[in-house]
py3Dmol code that shows the C-alpha trace and the ligand (Angstrom):
import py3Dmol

protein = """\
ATOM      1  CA  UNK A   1     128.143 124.769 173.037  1.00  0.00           C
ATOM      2  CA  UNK A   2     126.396 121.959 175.159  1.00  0.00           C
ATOM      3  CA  UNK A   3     128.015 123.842 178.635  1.00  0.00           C
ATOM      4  CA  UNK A   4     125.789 125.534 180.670  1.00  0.00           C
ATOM      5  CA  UNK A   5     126.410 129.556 180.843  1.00  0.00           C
ATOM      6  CA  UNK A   6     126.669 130.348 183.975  1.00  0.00           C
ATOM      7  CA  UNK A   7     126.734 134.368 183.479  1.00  0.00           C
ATOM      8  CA  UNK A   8     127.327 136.534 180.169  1.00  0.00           C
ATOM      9  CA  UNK A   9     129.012 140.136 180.775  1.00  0.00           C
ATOM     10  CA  UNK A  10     129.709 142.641 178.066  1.00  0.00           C
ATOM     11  CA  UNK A  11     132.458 140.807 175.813  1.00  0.00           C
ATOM     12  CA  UNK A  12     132.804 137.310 177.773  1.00  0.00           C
ATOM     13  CA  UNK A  13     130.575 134.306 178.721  1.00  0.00           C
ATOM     14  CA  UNK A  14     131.159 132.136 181.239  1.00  0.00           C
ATOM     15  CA  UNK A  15     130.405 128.497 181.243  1.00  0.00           C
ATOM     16  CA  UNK A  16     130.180 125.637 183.850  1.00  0.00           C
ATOM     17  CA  UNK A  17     133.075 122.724 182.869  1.00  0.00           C
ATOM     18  CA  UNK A  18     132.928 119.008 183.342  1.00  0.00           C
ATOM     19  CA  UNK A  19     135.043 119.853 186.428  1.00  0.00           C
ATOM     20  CA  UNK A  20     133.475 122.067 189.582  1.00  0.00           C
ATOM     21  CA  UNK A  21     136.454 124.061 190.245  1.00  0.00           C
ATOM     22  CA  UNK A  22     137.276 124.354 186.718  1.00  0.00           C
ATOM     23  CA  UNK A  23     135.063 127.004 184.394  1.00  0.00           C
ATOM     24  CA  UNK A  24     135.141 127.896 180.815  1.00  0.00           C
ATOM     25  CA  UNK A  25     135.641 131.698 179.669  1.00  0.00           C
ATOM     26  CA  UNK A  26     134.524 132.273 176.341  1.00  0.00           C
ATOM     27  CA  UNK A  27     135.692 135.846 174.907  1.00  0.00           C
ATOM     28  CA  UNK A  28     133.435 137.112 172.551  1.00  0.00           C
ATOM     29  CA  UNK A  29     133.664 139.423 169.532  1.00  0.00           C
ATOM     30  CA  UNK A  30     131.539 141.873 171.309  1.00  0.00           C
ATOM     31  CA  UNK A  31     133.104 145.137 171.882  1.00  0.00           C
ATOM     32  CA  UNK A  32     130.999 147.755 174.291  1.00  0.00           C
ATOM     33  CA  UNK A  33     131.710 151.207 175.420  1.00  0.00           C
ATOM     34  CA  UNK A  34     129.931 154.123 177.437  1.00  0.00           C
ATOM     35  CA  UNK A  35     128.504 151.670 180.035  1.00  0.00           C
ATOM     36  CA  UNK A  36     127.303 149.988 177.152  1.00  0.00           C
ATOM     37  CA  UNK A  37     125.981 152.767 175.420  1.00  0.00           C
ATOM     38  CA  UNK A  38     127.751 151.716 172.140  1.00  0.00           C
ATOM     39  CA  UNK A  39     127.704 147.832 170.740  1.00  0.00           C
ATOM     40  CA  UNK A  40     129.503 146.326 167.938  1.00  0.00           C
ATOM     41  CA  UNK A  41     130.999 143.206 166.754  1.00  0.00           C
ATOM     42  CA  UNK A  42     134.524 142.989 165.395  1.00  0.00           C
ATOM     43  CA  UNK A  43     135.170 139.879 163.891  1.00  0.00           C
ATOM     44  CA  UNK A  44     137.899 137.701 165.690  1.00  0.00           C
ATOM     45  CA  UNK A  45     138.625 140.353 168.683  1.00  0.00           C
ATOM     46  CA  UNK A  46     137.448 138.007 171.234  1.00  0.00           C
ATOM     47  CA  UNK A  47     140.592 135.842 169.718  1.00  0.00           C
ATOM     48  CA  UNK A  48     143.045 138.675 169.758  1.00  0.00           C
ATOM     49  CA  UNK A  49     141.935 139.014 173.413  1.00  0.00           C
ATOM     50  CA  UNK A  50     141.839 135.739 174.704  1.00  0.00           C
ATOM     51  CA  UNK A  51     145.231 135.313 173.432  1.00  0.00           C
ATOM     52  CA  UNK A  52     147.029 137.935 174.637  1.00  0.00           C
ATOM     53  CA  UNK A  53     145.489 137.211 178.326  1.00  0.00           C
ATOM     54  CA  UNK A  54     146.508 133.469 178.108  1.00  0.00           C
ATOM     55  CA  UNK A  55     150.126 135.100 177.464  1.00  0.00           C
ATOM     56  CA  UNK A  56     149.920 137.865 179.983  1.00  0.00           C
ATOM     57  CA  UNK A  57     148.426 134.806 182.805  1.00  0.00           C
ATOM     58  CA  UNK A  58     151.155 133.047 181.741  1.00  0.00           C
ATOM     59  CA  UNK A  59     153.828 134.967 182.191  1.00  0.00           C
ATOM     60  CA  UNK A  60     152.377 136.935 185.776  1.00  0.00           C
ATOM     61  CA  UNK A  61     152.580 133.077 187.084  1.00  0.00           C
ATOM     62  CA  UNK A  62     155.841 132.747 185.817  1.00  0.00           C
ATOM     63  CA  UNK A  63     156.521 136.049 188.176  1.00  0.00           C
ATOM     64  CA  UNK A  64     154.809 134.712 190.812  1.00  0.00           C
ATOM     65  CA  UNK A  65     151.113 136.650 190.806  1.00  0.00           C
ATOM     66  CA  UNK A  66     149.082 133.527 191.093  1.00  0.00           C
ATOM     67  CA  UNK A  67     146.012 133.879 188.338  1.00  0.00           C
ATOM     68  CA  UNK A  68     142.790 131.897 187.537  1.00  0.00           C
ATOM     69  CA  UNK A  69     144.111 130.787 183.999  1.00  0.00           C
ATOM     70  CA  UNK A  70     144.631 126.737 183.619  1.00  0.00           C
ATOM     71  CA  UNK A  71     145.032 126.736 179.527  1.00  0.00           C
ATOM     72  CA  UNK A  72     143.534 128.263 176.119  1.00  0.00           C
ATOM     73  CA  UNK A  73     141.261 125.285 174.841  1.00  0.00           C
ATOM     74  CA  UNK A  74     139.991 126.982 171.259  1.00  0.00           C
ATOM     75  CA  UNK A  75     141.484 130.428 169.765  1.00  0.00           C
ATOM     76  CA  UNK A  76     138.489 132.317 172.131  1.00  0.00           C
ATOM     77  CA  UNK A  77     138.296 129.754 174.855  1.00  0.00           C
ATOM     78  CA  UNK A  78     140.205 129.395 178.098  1.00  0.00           C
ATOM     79  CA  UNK A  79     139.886 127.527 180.805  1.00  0.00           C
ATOM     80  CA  UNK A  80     140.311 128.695 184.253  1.00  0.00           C
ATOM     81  CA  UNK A  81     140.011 127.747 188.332  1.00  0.00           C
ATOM     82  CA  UNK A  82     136.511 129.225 189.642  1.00  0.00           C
ATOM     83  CA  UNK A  83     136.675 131.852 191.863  1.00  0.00           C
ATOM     84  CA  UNK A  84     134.494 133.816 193.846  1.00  0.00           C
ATOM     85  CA  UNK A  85     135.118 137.435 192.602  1.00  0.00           C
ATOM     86  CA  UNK A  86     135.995 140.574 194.720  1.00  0.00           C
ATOM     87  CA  UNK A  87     133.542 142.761 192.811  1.00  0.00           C
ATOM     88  CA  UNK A  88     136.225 145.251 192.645  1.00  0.00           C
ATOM     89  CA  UNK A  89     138.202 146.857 189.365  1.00  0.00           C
ATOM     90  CA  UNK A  90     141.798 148.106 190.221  1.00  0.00           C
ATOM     91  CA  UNK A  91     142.879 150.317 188.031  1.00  0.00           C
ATOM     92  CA  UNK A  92     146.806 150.864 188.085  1.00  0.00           C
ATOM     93  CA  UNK A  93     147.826 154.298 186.826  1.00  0.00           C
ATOM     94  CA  UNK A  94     151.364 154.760 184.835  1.00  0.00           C
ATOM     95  CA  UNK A  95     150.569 157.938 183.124  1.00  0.00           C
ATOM     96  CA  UNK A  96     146.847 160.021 183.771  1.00  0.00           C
ATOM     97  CA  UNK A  97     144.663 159.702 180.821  1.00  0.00           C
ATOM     98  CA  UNK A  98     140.705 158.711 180.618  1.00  0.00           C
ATOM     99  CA  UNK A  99     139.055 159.264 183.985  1.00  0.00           C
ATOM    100  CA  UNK A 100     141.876 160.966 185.735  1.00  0.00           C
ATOM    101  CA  UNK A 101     141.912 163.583 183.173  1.00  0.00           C
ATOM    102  CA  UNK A 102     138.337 163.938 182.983  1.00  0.00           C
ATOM    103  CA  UNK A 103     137.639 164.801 186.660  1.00  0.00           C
ATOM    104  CA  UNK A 104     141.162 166.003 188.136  1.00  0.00           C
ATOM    105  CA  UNK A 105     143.244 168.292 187.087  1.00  0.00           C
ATOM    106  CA  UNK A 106     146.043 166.338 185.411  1.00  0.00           C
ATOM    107  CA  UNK A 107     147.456 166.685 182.281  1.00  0.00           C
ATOM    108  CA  UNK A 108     146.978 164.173 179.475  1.00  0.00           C
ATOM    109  CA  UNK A 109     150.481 161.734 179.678  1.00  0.00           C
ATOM    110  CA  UNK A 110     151.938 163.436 182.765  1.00  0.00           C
ATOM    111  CA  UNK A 111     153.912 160.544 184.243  1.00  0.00           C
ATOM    112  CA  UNK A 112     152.773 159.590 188.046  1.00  0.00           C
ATOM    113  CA  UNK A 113     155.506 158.234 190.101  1.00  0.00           C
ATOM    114  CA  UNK A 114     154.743 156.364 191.628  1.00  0.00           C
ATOM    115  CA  UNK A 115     152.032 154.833 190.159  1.00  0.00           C
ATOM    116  CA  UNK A 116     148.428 155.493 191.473  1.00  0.00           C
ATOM    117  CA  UNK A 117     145.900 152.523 192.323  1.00  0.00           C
ATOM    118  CA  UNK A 118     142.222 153.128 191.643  1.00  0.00           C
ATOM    119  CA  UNK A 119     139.463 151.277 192.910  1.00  0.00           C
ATOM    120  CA  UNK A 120     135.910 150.844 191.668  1.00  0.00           C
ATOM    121  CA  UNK A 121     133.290 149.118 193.070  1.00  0.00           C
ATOM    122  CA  UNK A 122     132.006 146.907 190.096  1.00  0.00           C
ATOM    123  CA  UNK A 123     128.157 148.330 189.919  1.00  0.00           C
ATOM    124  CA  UNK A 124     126.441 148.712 186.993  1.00  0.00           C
ATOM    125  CA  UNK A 125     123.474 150.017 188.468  1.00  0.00           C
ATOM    126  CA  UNK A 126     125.492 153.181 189.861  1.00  0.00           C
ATOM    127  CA  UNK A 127     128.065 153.106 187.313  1.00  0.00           C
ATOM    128  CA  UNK A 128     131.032 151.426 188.800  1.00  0.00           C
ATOM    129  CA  UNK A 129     131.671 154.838 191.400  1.00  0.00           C
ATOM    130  CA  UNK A 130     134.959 154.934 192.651  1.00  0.00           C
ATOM    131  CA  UNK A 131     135.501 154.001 196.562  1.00  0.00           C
ATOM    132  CA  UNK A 132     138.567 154.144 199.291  1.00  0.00           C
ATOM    133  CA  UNK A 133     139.619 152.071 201.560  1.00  0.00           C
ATOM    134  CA  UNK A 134     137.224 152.894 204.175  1.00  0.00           C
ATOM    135  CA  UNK A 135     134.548 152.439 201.902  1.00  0.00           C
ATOM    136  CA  UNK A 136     135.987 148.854 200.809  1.00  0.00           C
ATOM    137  CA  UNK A 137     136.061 147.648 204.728  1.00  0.00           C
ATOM    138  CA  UNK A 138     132.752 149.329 205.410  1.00  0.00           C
ATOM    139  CA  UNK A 139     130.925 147.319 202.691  1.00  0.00           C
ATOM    140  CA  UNK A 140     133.311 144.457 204.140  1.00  0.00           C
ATOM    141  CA  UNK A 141     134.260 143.022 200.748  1.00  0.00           C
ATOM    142  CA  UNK A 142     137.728 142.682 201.869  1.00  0.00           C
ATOM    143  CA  UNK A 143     139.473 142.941 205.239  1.00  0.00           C
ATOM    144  CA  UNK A 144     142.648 145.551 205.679  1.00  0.00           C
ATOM    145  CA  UNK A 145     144.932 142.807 205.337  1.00  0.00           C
ATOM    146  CA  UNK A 146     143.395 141.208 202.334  1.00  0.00           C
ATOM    147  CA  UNK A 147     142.931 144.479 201.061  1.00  0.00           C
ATOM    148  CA  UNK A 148     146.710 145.816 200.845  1.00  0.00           C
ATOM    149  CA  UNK A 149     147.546 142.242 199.427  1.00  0.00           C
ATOM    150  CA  UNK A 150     145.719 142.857 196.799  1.00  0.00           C
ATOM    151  CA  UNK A 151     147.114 146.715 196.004  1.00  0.00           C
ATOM    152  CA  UNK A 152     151.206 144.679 196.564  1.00  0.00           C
ATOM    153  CA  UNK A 153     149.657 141.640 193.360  1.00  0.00           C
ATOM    154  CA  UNK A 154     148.095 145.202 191.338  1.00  0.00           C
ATOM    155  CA  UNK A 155     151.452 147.114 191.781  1.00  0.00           C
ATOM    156  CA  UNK A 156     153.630 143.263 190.917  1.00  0.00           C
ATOM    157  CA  UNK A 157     151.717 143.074 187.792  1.00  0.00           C
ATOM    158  CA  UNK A 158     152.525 146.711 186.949  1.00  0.00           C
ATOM    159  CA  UNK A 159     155.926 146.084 187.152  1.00  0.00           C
ATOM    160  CA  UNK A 160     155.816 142.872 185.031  1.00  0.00           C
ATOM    161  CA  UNK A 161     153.667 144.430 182.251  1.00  0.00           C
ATOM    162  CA  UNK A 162     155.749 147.708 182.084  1.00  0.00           C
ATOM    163  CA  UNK A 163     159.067 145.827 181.702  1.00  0.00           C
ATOM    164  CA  UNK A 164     156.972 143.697 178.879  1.00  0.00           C
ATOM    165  CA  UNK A 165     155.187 146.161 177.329  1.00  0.00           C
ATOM    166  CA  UNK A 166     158.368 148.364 177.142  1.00  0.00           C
ATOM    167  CA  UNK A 167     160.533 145.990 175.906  1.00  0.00           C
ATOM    168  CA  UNK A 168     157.917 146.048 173.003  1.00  0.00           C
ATOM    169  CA  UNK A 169     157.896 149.598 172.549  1.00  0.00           C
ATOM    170  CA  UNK A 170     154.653 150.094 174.058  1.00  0.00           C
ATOM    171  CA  UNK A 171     154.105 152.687 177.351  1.00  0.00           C
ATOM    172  CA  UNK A 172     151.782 151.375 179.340  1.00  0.00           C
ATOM    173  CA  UNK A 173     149.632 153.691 180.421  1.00  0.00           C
ATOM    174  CA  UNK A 174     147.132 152.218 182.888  1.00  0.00           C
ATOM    175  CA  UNK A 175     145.307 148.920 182.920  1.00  0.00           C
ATOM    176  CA  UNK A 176     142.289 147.266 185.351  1.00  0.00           C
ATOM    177  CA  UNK A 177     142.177 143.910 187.118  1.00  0.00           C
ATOM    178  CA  UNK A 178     140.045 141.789 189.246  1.00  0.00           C
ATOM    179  CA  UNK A 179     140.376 139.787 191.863  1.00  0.00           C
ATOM    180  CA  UNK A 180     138.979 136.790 193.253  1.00  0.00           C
ATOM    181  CA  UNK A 181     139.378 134.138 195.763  1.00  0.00           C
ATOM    182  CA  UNK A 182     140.299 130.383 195.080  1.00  0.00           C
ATOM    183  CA  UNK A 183     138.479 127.056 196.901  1.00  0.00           C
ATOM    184  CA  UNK A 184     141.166 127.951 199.709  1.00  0.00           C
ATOM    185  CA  UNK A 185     140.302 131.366 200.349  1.00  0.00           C
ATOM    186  CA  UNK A 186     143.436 132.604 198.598  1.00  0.00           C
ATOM    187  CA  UNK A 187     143.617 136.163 196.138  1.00  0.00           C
ATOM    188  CA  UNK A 188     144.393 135.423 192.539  1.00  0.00           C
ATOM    189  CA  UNK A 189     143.976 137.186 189.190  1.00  0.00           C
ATOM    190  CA  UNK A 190     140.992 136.840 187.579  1.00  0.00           C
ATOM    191  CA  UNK A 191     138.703 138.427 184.443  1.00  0.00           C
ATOM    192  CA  UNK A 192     141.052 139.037 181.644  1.00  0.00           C
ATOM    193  CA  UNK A 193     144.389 141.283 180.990  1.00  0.00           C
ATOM    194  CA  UNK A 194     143.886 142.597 177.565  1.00  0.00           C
ATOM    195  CA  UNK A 195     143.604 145.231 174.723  1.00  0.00           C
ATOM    196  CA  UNK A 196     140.040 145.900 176.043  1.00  0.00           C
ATOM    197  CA  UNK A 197     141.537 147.020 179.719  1.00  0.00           C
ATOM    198  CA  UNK A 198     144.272 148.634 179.501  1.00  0.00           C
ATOM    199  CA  UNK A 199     145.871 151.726 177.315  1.00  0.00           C
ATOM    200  CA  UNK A 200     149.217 151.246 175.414  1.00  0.00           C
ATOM    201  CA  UNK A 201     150.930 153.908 173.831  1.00  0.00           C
ATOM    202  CA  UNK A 202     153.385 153.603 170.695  1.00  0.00           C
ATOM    203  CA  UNK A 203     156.400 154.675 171.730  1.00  0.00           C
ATOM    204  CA  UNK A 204     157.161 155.931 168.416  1.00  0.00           C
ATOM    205  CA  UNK A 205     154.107 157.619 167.226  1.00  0.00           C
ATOM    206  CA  UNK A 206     152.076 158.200 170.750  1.00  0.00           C
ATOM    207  CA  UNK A 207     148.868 156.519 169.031  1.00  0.00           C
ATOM    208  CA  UNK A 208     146.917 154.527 170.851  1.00  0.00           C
ATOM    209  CA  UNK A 209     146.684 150.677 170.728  1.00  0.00           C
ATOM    210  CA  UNK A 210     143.800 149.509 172.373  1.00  0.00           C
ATOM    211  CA  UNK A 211     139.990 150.026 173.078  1.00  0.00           C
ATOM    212  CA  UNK A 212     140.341 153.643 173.099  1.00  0.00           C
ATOM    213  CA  UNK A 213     141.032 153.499 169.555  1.00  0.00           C
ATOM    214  CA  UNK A 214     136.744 152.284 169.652  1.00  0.00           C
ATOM    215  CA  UNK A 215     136.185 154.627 172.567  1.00  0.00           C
ATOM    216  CA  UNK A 216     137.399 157.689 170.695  1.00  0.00           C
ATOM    217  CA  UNK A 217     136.123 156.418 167.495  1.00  0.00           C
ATOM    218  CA  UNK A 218     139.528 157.165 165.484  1.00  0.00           C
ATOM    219  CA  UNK A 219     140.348 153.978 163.730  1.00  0.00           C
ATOM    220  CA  UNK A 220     140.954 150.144 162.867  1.00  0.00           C
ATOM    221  CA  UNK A 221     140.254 148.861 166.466  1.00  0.00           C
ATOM    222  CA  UNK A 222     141.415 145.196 165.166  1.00  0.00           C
ATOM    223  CA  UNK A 223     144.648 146.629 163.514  1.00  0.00           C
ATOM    224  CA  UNK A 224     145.579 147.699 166.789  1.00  0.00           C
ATOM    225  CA  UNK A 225     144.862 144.638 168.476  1.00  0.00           C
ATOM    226  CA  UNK A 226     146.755 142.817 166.255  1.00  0.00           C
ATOM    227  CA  UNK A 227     149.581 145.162 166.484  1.00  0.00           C
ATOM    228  CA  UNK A 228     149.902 144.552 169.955  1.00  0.00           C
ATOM    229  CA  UNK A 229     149.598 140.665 169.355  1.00  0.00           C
ATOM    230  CA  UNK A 230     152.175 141.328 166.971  1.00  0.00           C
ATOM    231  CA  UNK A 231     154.618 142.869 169.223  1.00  0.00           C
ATOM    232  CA  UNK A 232     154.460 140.576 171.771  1.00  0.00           C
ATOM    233  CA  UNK A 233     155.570 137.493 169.397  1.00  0.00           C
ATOM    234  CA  UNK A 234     152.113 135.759 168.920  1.00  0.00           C
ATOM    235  CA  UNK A 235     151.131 134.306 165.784  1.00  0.00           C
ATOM    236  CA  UNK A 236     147.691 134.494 165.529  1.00  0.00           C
TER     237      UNK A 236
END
"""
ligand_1 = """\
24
5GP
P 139.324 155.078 183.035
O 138.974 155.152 184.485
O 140.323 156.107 182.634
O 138.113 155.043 182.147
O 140.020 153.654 182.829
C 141.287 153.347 183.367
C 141.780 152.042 182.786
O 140.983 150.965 183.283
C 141.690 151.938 181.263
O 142.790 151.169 180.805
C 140.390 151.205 181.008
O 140.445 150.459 179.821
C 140.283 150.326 182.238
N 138.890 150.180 182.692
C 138.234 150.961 183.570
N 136.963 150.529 183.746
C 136.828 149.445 182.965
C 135.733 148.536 182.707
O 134.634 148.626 183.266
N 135.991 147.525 181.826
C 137.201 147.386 181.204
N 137.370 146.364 180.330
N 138.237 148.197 181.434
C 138.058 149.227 182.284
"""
view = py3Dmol.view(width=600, height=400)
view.addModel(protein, "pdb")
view.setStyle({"model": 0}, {"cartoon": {"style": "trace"}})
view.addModel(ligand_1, "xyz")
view.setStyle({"model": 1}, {"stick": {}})
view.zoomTo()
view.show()
């Protein structure tokens, strides 16, 4: 690729575009876990992902959550507005499972109603720790009204995903975004929606159909990308 990469994280590259408000994501086959503590490459995931994002963008504009995506330009490729990201990760929580389970007492599944919003502040260095709202207007990455905007777009693409996702038979568990702001100072969708952040349930069987199927080491980590694909009417 002649572009110039403008930053590479774990499983996507981003590139400068003949346009200055215009980038190019490239998702990778890379697939990391454990802070990047475990590394492989699974051939055509970053396809399976970029794909199912494009769709997910697609349809969260349609529903009126305005997102970074402009188009899918190559099966991996996807061009999107440039934004200046909130280095943030909301996590929106359907049922507890990973984290929550880990350090609070929650059962595995247990329904929360409503849902529960998670932040992180996006930190490698000190492992993403988890912060409030104080801690968010202390560090002044967002002001209180910017702030609860962007917990009203997590919670609106909850409630498009879970009417998608169930429709396909799949319980949607939890799932991160990030945020960012456009030339005009306004919050939109950013990173990626996909397989690799968020957890999806069969409804039938209870497995799991997405990256914890790598994290937990018990299967065909593609198969279950492709299932999801699959459910959701892509042809890949
Ligand atoms: P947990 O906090 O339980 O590990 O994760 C909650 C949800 O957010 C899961 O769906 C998980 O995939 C997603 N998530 C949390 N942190 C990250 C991250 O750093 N990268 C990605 N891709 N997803 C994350």
């Amino acid at each position: 690729m002649s572009e110039e990469l403008l930053y590479a994280g774990k499983a996507k590259s981003v590139y400068r575009s003949d346009s200055p408000g215009e980038l190019i994501v490239v998702f990778r086959d890379d697939i990391t876990a454990f802070d990047g503590g475990r590394k492989d490459v699974l051939s055509r995931k970053g396809e399976y992902n970029a794909r199912v994002s494009a769709h997910l963008f697609e349809l969260l504009e349609e529903a009126g959550v305005p997102t970074h995506f402009l188009r899918l330009e190559g099966p991996a490729r996807m061009r999107v507005r440039r934004l200046a990201m909130v280095p943030l990760e909301v996590i929106v929580r359907n049922r507890a499972a990973g984290s929550l389970v880990r350090n609070y007492p929650f059962e595995s599944g247990e329904p929360l109603d409503p849902p529960l919003i998670v932040i992180d502040h996006k930190d490698d260095a000190r492992h993403d720790p988890m912060v409030n709202d104080e801690i968010i207007l202390a560090l002044g990455l967002l002001g209180r009204a910017e702030l609860d905007a962007m917990k009203a777009l997590a919670l609106r693409v909850n409630g498009v995903l879970l009417e998608l996702f169930g429709a396909c038979g799949l319980d949607l568990v939890d799932f991160k975004v990030e945020f960012g702001r456009d030339e005009w100072g306004r919050l939109r969708l950013g990173d990626e929606v996909s397989m690799d952040s968020m957890r999806l349930w069969s409804r039938e069987t209870g497995e799991s159909l997405d990256k914890d199927v790598y994290r937990l080491g018990t299967g065909d980590v593609l198969g279950a990308y492709a299932r999801v694909a699959e459910r959701l009417g892509l042809e890949m």
